[in-house]
ZAVEX-30015 format. One record per residue (C-alpha): x, y, z; residue number from 1. Coordinates in pm, 1 decimal. Example, Ala and Ser with C-alpha at 12.3 -4.5 7.8 and 13.67 -1.06 7.14 Angstrom:
REC        u        v        w num
REC   1230.0   -450.0    780.0   1
REC   1367.0   -106.0    714.0   2
END
This chain:
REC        u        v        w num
REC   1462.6   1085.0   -563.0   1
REC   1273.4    825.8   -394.6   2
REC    929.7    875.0   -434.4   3
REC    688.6    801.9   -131.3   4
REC    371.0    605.6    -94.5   5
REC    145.9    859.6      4.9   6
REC   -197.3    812.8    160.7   7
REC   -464.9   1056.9    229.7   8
REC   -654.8   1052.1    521.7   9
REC   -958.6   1195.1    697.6  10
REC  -1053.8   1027.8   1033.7  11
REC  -1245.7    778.4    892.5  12
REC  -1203.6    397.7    909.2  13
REC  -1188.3    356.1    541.7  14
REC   -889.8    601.4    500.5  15
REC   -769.6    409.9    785.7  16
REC   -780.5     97.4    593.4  17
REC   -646.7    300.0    315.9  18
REC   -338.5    414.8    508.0  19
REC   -285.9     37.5    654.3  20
REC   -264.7    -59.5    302.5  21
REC    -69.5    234.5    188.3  22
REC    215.9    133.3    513.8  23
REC    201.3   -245.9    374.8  24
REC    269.8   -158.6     -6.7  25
REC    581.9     92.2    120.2  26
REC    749.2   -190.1    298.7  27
REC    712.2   -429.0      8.4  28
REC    845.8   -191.3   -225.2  29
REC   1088.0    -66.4     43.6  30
REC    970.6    320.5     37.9  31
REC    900.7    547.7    234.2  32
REC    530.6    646.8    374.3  33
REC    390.0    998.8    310.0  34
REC     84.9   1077.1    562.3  35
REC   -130.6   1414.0    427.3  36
REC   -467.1   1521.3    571.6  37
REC   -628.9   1837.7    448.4  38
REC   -817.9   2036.8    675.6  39
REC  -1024.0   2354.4    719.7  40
REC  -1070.1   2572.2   1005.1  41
REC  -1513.5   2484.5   1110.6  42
REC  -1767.2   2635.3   1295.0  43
REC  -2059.0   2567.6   1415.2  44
REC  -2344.7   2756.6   1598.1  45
REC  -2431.8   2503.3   1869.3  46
REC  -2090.3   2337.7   1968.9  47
REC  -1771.5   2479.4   2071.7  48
REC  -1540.7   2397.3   1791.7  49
REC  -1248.7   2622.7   1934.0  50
REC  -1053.2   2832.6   1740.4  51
REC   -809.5   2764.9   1463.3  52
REC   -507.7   2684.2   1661.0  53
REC   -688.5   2455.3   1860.6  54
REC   -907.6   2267.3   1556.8  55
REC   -515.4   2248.2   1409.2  56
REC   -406.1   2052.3   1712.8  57
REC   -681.8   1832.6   1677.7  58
REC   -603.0   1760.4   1391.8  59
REC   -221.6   1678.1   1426.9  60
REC   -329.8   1462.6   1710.8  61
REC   -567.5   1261.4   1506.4  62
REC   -249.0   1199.5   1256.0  63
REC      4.0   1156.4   1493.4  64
REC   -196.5    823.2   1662.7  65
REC   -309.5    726.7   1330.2  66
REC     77.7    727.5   1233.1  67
REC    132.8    551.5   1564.2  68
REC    -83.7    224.3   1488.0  69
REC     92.9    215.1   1133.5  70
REC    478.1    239.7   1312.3  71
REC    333.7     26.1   1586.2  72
REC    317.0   -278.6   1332.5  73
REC    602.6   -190.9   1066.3  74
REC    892.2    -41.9   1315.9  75
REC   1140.8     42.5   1052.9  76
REC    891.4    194.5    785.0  77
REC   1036.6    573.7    765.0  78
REC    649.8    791.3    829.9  79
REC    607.5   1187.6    727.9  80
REC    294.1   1363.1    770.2  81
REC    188.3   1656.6    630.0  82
REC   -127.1   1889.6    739.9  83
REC   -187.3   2131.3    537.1  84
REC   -484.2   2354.9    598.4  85
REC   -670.7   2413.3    237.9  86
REC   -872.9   2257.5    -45.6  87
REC   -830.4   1868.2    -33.8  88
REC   -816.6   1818.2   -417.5  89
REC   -550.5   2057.4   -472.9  90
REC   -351.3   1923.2    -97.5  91
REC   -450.1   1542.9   -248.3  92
REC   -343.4   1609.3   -604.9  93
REC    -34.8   1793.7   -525.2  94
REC     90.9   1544.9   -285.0  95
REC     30.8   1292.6   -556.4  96
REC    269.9   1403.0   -783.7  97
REC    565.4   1329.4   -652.3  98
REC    455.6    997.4   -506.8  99
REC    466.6    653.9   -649.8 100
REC     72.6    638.7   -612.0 101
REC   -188.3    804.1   -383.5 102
REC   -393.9    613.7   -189.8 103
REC   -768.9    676.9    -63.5 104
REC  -1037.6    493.4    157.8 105
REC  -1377.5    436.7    -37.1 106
REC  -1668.1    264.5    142.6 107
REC  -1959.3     86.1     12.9 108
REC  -2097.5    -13.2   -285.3 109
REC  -2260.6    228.7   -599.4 110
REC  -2145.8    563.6   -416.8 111
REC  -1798.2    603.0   -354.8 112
REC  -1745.4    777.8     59.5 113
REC  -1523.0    960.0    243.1 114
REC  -1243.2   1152.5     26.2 115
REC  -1471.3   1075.6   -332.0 116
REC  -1823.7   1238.0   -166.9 117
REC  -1965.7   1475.3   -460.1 118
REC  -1720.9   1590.2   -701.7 119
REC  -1408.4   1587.4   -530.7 120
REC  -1279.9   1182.6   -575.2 121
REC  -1356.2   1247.2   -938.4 122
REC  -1138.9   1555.3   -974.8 123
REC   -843.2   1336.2   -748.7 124
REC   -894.8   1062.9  -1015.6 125
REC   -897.5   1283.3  -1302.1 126
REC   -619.1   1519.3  -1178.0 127
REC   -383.7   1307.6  -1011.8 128
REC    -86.0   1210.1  -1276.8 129
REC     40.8    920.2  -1063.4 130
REC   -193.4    617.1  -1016.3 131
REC   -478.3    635.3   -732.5 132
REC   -533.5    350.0   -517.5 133
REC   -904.9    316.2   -357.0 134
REC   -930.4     93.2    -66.7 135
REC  -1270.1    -25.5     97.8 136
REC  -1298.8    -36.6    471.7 137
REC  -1324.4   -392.5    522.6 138
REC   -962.4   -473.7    346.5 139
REC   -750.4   -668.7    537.0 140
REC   -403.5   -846.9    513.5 141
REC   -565.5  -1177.5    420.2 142
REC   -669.3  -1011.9     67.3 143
REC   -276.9  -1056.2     -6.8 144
REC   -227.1  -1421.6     52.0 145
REC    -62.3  -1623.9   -191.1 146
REC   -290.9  -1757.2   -485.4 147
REC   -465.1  -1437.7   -577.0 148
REC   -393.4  -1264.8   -851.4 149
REC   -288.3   -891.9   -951.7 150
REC   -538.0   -832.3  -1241.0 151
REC   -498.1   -561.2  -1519.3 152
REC   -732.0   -456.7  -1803.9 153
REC   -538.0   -415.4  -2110.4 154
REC   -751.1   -249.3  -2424.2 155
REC   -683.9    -90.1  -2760.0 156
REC   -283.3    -87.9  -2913.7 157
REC    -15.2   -110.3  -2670.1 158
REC     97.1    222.2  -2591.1 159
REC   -333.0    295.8  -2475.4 160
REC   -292.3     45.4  -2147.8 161
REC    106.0     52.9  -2090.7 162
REC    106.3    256.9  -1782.1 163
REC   -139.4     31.6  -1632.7 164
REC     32.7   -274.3  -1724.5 165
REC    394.3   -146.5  -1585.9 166
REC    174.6    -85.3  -1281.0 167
REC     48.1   -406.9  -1233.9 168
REC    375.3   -633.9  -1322.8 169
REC    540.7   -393.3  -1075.9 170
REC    294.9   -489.6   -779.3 171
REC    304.4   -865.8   -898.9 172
REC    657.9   -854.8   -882.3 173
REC    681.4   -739.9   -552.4 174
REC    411.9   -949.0   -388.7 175
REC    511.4  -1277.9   -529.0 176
REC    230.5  -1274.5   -742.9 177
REC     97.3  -1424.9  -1069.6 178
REC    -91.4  -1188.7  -1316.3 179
REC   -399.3  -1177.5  -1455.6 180
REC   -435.1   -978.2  -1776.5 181
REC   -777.9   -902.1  -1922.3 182
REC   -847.6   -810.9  -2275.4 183
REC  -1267.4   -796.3  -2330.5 184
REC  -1371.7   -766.2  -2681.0 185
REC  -1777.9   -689.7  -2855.0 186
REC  -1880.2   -702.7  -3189.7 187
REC  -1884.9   -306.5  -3332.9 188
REC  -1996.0   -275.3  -3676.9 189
REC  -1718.0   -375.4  -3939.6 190
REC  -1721.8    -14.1  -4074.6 191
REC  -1549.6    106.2  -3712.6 192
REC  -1252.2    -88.1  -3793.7 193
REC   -964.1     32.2  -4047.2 194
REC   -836.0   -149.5  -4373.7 195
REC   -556.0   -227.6  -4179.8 196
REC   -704.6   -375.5  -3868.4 197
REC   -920.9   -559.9  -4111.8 198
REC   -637.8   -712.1  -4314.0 199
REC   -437.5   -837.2  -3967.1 200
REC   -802.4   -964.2  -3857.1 201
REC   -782.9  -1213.5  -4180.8 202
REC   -431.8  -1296.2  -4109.8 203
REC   -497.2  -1343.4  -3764.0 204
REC   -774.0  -1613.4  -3811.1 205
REC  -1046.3  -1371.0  -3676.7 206
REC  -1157.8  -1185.2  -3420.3 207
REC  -1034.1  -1361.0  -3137.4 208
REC   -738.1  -1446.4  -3258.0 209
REC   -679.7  -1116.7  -3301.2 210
REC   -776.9  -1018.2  -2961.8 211
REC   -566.5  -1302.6  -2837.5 212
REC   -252.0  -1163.1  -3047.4 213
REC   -297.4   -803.4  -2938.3 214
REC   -321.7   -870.9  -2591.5 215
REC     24.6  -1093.8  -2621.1 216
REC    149.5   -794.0  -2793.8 217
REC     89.3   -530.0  -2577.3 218
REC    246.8   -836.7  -2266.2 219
REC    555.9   -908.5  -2467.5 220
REC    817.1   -612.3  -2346.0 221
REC    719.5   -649.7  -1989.2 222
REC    719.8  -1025.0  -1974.1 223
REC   1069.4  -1013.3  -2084.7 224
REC   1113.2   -742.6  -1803.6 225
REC    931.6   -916.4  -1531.6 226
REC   1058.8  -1313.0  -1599.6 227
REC    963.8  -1362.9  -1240.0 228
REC    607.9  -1297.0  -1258.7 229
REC    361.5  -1561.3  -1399.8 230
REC    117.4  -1431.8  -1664.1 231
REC   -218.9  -1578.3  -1748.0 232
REC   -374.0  -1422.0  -2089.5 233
REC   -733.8  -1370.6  -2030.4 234
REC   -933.0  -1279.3  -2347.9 235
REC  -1328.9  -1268.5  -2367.6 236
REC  -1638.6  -1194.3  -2542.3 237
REC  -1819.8   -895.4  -2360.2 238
REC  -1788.8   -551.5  -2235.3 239
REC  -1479.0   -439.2  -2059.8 240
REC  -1648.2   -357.6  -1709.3 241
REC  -1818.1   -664.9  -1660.0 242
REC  -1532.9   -849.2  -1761.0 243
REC  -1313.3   -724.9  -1502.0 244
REC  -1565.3   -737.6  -1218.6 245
REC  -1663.0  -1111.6  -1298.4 246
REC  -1236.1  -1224.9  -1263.5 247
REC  -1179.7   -959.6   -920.6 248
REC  -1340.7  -1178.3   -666.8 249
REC  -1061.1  -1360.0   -638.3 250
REC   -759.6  -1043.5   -739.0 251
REC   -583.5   -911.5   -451.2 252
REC   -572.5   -569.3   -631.7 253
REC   -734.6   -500.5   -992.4 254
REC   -559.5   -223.1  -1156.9 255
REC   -738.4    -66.9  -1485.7 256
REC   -617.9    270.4  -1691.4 257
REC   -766.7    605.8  -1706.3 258
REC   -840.4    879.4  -1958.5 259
REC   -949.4   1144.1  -1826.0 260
REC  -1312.8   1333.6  -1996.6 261
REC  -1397.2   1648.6  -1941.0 262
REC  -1759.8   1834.6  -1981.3 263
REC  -2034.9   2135.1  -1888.9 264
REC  -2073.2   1934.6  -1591.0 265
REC  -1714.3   1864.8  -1466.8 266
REC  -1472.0   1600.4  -1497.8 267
REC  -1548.4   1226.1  -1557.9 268
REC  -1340.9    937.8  -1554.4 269
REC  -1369.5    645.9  -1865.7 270
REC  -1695.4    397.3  -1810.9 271
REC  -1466.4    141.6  -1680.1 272
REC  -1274.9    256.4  -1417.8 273
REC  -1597.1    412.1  -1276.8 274
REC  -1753.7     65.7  -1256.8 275
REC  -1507.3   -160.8  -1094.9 276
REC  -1420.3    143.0   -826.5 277
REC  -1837.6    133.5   -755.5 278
REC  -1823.6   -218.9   -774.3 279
REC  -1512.7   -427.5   -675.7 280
REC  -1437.2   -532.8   -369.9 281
REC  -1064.7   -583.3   -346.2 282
REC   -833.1   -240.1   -371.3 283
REC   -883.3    -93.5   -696.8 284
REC   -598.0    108.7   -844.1 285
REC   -649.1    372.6  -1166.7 286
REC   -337.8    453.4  -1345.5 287
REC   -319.9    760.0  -1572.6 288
REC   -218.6    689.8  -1977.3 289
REC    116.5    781.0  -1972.2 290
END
């Protein structure tokens, strides 16, 4: 099966830049486009907000031209849309999983908009088990010109950031573009580390040596995978986060991992994925741990 790009939207003009990002990434990777907008059947006390049937139609109009401008500009891109009427985590998250990612408008900076007001973006993020693309409003085509880089966090052993880093070699393989892979590293006390981490430390040379090697590690299968793409090993001294958001002003998409907490007040994505997607400004995806 050929799984879809799929992009929710909601009448706004950041899912609209979401969906003209969504229709560019399915013609580079030559799939098809999956359109979904949940809706609910409103009323209000002081304006005619007809009936069901005719808030539906409303709504399958507001698609159908939204589908138009996409078609309008990539003729042979193969659209479905799909309305269903219903909660729009469970209509987001279901149409997620059999996609090749889902992706979202966000607008602004420190509170994520549109589909991620209040709790619902988090439980997308946290429920979704494909990756989530955010796009802000103002994204445009000339984010993707050659020169700027796909850029991936990469943290802990291997197997902790491999879904993100398939990801990311995926999307730099299909744009044409070189990759950026981040490794940030701090000074925890020596008691957090194991006898074993400490002994490859010493044969390492130190610390950042053995950042350095871990990160070339964890690069090694897909590099061998991905010839094509051009890899540039970024290690550095500070937290993850920070790290990230000071290299993404020039990334045409920064793509980090995601595990998933859960607490008495509801679920919460890791502390870096929630910065960068307050705080970058190119696309942002957030790819599941495998």
């Amino acid at each position: 099966m050929t799984r879809p790009i799929t992009a929710g939207v909601d009448g706004t003009g950041e899912s609209l830049a979401g969906l003209a990002w969504a229709a560019r990434e399915a013609v580079r990777r030559g799939r098809p486009l999956r359109v979904v907008h949940a809706w609910r059947f409103q009323t209000h006390e002081t304006v005619d907000a007809g009936d069901a049937a005719t808030q539906e139609r409303w709504v399958r109009d507001a698609v159908t031209e939204s589908v138009r401008q996409v078609t309008e500009r990539h003729s042979a891109l193969a659209v479905t849309t799909d309305v269903p009427e219903g909660d729009a985590v469970e209509a987001l998250t279901g149409a997620a999983a059999d996609a090749e990612m889902l992706v979202l408008g966000s607008r602004g900076h420190g509170r994520i908009m549109g589909f991620l007001v209040g709790s619902v973006g988090q439980q997308v993020i946290v429920e979704a088990r494909r990756p989530v693309v955010f796009v802000r409003a103002g994204d445009t085509t000339s984010g993707e010109v050659a020169g700027r880089e796909i850029v991936v966090g990469q943290q802990g052993d291997p197997e902790d950031s491999a879904a993100a880093l398939e990801f990311a070699f995926e999307a730099a393989a299909a744009r044409g573009a070189a990759l950026r892979a981040v490794r940030a590293w701090t000074l925890p006390p020596m008691f957090a580390y194991s006898p074993d981490t400490l002994r490859l430390m010493d044969e390492a040379g130190g610390l950042e040596p053995y950042e350095q090697k871990s990160l070339s590690d964890a690069l090694a299968p897909l590099r061998e995978r991905y010839p094509q793409v051009r890899v540039v090993e970024h290690v550095e001294m500070g937290s993850a986060g920070q790290v990230l958001l000071s290299v993404s002003g020039t990334a045409q998409l920064l793509v980090v991992g995601r595990r998933a907490r859960r607490s008495a007040v509801g679920a919460r994505t890791g502390s870096v994925a929630h910065g960068v997607l307050h705080h970058a400004d190119c696309p942002v995806a957030v790819v599941p741990h495998g």
